[in-house]
N, C-alpha and C positions, 0 to 999 in steps of 0.2 A: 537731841538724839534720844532714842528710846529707849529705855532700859526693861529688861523682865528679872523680877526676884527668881532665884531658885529654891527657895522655901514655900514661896506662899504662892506662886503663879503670879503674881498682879502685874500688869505694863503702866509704869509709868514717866512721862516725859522732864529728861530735864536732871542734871545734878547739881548743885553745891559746890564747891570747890574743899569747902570742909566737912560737907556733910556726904558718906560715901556707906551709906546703908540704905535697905528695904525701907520708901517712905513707910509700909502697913505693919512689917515683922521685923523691922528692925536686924536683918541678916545680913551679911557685909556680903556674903556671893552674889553678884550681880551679870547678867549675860547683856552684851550690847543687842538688840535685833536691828535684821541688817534686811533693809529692801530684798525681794526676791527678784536677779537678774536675769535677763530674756536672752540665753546665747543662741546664738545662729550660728552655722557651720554651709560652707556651699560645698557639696559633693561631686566638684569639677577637677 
């Protein structure tokens, strides 16, 4: 899974179970990113 810091920008893959900081800045706020999903809607 992919993670982005919210201090320093960087995406990196992957956590630790004990380890739950920015691999670069060391900042515990961490955002999952998440695929971007294709919705469809039919207008019937």
């Amino acid at each position: 899974m992919n993670y982005v810091c919210s201090d320093c920008g960087k995406e990196f893959d992957g956590l630790d179970s004990d380890f739950i900081r920015c691999l670069y800045c060391d900042s515990k706020v961490l955002f999952k990113k998440t695929p971007p999903i294709l919705k469809t809607f039919s207008t019937d």
